[in-house]
RODO-2510 file (C-alpha; in nm, 4 decimals, decimal comma):
residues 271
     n   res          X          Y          Z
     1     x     1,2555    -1,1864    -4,2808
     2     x     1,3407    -1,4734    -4,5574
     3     x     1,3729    -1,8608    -4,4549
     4     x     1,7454    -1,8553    -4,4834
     5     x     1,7423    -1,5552    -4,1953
     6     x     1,4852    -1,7503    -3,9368
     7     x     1,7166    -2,1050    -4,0202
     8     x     2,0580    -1,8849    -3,9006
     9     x     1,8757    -1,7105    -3,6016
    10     x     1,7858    -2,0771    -3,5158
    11     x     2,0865    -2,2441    -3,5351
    12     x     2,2768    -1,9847    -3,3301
    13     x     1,9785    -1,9466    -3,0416
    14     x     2,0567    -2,1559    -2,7970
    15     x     2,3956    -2,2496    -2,7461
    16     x     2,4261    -2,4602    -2,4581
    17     x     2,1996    -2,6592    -2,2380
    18     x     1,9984    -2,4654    -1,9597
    19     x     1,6763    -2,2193    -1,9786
    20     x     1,5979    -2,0103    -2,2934
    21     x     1,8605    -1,6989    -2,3490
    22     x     1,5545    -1,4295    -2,3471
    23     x     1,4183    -1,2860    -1,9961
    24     x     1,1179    -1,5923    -2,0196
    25     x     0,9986    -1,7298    -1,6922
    26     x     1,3048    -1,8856    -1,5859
    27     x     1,5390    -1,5885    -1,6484
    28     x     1,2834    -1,3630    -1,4817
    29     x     1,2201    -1,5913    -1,2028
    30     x     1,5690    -1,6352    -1,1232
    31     x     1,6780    -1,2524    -1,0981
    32     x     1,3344    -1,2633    -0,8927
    33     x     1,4666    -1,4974    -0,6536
    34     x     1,7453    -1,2681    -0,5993
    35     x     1,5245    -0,9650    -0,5277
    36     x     1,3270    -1,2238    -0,2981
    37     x     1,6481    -1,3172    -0,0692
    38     x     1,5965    -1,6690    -0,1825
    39     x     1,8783    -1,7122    -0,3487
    40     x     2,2817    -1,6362    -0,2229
    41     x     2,4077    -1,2747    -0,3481
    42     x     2,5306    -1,2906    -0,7080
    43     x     2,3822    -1,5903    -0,8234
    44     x     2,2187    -1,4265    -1,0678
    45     x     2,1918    -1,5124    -1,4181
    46     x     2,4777    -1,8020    -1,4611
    47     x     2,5810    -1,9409    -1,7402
    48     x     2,4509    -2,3339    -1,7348
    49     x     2,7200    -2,5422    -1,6903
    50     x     2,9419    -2,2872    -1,6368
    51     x     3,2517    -2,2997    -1,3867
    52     x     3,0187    -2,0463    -1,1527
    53     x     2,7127    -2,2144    -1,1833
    54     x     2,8660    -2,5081    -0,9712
    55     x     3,0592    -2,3006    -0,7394
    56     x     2,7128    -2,1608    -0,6642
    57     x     2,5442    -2,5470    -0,6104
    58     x     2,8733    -2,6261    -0,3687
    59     x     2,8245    -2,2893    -0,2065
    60     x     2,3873    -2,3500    -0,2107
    61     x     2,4457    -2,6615    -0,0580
    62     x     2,6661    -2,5283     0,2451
    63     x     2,4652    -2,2465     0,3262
    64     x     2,1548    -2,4924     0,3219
    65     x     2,2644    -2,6577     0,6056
    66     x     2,3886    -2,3885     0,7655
    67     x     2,0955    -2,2257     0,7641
    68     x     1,9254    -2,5804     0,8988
    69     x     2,1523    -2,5398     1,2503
    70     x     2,0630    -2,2008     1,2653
    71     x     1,6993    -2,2217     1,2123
    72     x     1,6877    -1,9715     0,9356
    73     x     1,3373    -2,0389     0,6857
    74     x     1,2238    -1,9246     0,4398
    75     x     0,9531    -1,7255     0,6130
    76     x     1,1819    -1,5334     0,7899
    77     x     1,3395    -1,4436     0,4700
    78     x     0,9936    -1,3892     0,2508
    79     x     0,8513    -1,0435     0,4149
    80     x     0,6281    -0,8145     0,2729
    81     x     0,9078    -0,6039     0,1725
    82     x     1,1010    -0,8916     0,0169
    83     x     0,7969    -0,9578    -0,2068
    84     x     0,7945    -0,5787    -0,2931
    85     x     1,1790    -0,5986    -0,3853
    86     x     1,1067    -0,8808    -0,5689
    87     x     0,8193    -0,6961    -0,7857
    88     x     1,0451    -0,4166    -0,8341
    89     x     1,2712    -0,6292    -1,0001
    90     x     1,0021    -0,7906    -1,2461
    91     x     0,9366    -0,3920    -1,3731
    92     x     1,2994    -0,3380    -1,3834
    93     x     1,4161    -0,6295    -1,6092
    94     x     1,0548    -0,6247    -1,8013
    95     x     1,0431    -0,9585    -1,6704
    96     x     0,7550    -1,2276    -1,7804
    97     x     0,3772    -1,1810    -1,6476
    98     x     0,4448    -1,5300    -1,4732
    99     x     0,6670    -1,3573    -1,2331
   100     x     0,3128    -1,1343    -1,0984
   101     x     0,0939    -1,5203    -1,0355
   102     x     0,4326    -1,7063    -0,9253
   103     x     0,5016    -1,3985    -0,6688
   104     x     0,1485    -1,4026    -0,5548
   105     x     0,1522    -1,7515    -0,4805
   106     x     0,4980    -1,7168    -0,3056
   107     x     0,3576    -1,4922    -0,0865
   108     x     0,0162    -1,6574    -0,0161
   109     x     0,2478    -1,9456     0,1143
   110     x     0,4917    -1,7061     0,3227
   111     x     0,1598    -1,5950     0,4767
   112     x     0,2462    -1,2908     0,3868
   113     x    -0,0373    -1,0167     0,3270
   114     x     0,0765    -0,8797    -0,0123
   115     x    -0,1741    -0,8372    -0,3367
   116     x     0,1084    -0,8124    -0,6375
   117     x    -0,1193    -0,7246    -0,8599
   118     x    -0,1826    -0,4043    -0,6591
   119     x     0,1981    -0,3596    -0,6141
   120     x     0,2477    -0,3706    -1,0045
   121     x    -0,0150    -0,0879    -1,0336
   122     x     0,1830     0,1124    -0,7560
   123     x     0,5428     0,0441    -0,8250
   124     x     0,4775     0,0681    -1,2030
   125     x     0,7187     0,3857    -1,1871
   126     x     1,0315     0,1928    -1,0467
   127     x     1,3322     0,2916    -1,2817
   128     x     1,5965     0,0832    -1,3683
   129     x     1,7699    -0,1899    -1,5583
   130     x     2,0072    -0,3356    -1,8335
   131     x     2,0338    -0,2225    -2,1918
   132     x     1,8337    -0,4317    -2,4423
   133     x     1,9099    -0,4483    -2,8028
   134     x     1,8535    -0,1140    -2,9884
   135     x     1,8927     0,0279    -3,3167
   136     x     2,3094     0,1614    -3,3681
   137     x     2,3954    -0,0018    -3,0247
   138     x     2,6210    -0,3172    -2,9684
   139     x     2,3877    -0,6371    -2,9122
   140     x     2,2914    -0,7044    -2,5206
   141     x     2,3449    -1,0439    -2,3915
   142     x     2,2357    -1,2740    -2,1354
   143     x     2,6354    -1,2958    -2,0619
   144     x     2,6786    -0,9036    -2,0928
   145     x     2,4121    -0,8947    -1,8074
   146     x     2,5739    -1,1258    -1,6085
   147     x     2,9009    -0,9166    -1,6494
   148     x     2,7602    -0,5690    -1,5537
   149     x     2,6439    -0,7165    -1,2277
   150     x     2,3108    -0,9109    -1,2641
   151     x     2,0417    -0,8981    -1,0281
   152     x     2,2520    -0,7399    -0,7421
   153     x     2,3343    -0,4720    -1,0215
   154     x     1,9887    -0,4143    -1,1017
   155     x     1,9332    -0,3848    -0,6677
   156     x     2,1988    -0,1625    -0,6838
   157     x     2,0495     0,1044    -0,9256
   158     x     1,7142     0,0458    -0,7124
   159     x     1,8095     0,0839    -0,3959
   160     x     1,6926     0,4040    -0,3027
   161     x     1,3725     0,2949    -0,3339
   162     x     1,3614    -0,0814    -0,1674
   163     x     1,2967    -0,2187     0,1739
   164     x     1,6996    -0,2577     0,2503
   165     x     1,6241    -0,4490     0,5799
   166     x     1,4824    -0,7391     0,4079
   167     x     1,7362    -1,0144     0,4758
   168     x     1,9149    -1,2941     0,2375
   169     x     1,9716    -1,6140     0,3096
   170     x     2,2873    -1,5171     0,3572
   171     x     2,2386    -1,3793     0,6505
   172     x     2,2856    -1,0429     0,5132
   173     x     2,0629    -0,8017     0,5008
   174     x     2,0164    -0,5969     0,1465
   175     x     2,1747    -0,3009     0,3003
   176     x     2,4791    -0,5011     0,3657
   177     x     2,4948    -0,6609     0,0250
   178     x     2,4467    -0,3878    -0,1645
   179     x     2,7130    -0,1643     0,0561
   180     x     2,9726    -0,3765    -0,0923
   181     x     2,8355    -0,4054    -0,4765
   182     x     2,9391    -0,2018    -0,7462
   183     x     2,7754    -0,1524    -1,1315
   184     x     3,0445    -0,3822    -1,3507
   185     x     2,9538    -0,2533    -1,6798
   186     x     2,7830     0,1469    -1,6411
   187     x     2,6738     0,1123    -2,0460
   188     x     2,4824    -0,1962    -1,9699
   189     x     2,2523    -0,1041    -1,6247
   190     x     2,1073     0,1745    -1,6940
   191     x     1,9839     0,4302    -1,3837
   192     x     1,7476     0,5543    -1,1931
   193     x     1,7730     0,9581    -1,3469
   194     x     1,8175     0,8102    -1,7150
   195     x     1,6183     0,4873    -1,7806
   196     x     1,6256     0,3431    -2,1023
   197     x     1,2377     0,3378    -2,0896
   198     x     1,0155     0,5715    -1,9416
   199     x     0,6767     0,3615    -1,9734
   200     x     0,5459     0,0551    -1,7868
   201     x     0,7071    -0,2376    -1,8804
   202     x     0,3857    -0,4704    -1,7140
   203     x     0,0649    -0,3170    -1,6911
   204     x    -0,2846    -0,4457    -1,5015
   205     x    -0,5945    -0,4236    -1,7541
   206     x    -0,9019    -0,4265    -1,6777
   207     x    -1,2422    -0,4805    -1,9259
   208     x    -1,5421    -0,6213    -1,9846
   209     x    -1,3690    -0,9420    -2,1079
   210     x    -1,1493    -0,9040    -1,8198
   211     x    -1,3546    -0,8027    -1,5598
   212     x    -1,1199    -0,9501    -1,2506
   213     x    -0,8138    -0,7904    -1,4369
   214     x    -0,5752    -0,9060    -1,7230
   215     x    -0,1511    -0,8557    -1,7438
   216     x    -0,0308    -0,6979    -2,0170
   217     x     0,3869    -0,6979    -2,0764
   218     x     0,4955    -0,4496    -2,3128
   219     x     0,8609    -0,4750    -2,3120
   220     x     1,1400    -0,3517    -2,5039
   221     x     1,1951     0,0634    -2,5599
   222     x     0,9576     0,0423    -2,9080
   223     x     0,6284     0,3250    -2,8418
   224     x     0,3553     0,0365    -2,8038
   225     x     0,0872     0,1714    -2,5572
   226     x    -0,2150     0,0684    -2,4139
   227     x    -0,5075     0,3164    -2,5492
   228     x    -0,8401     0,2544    -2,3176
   229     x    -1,1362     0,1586    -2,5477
   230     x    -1,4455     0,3701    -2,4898
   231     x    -1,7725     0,2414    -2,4529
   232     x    -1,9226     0,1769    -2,8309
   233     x    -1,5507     0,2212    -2,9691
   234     x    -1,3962    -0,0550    -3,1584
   235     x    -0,9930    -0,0093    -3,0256
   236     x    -0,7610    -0,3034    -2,9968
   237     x    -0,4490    -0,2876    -2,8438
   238     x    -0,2177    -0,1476    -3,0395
   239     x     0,0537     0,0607    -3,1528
   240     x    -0,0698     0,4070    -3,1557
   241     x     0,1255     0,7728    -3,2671
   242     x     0,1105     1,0115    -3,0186
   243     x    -0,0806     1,2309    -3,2180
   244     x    -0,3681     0,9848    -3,1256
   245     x    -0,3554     0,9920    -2,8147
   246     x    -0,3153     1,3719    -2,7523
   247     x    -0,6930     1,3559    -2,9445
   248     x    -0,8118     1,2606    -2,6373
   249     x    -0,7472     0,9198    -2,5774
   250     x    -0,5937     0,8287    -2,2789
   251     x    -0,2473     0,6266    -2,2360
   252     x    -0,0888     0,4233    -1,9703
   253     x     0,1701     0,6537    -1,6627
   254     x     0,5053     0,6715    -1,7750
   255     x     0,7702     0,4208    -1,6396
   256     x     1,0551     0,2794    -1,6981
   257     x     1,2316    -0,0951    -1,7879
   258     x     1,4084    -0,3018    -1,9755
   259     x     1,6937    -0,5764    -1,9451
   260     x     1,9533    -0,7215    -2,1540
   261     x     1,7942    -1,0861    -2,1620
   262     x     1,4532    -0,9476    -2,2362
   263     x     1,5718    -0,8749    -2,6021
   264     x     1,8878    -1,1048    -2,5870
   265     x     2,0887    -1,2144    -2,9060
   266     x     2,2158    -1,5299    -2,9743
   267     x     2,4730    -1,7014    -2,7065
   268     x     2,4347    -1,9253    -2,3906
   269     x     2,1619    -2,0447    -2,2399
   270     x     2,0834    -1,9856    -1,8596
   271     x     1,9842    -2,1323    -1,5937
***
């Protein structure tokens, strides 16, 4: 990549004020929030500044004091399920490791009895999400995710396999939201049967320089793995051919992830 190339990728990255346009910490947390129940259906991403984003504070703000008279919290919103929903998400949208420490400490709070790092190693399998940018395709956006759908999209191709009864705080339970959402774009989310990525898209390590566990987010559709270092073997982690590992060293379970924002091209930032 020359100077001129980095200096025209950086004038075009970020657009507008708001979060960064890739699935960081914000982005991730924010579809997360969705999956959680904390945040109304379909607030998920928004453009900053955008004509939505407001009608989502105005709407925020109502339901917030709705939900005062009616005693709704957010405990009765943050259930063991929700947290599960909310970790499928992060290994649908290859969302940021953050999302795995923030959940955890959401649901420490909640007083909810959930270990996420154990639910990553379990729900490491969930298929789903939005295209990301690939070789001979059309460039995915932060904006082209918000058009398919967004989180509730994402829900939507998931929902066979989350707790539906967890409840919004809407009111709603998932079942009900998702009963009346639909998949915008069907290019952009991809499903269940065909993900665009068959491997984990967050992994758990473990190691003798990580003896209480490490996260690892691999991302993206590209064939980076995780090959397990034997004892007396010098093996970082890596990209390694498959002809490598069928020698006898071991690989991390297939999966599946991916999401437009997690290899996003130039355009708005989000919030």
């Amino acid at each position: 990549m020359t100077l001129e190339e980095v200096k025209g990728m950086a004038d075009v990255a970020i657009q507008s004020p708001g979060v960064c346009q890739g699935m960081g910490t914000a982005n991730s947390m924010h579809v997360v929030c969705e999956a959680l129940g904390m945040t109304l259906p379909g607030s998920a991403p928004v453009a900053a500044g955008s004509p939505k984003m407001h009608e989502n504070l105005r709407a925020a703000g109502a339901r917030i004091v709705e939900m005062v008279w009616q005693d709704l919290k957010p405990r009765d919103v943050i259930t063991a399920g929700a947290v599960r929903n909310a970790v499928q998400m992060v290994l649908a949208v290859s969302g940021s490791i953050n999302c795995v420490k923030h959940l955890q400490a959401i649901a420490t709070e909640a007083e909810v009895e959930r270990r996420c790092l154990s639910s990553v190693r379990r729900l490491r399998r969930a298929r789903a999400a939005a295209r990301g940018r690939q070789a001979q395709r059309r460039q995915a956006t932060s904006r082209s995710f918000e058009a398919a759908g967004g989180a509730r999209a994402i829900l939507k191709r998931l929902e066979r396999q989350l707790d539906l009864d967890a409840r919004s705080v809407s009111g709603q339970t998932l079942r009900e939201v998702l009963a009346a959402t639909t998949v915008a774009d069907e290019r952009m989310i991809a499903t269940l049967d065909k993900p665009l990525s068959k491997r984990p898209a967050i992994v758990i390590v473990r190691g003798s320089l990580l003896p209480g566990g490490g996260i690892v987010r691999l991302g993206g559709t590209g064939e980076r793995m995780l090959a397990v270092q034997r004892q007396g073997e010098h093996l970082p982690l890596a990209r390694r051919g498959a002809r490598r590992h069928q020698s006898g060293q071991r690989r991390s379970p297939a999966t599946s992830s991916c999401c437009a924002a997690s290899a996003s091209s130039a355009g708005p930032a989000w919030r």
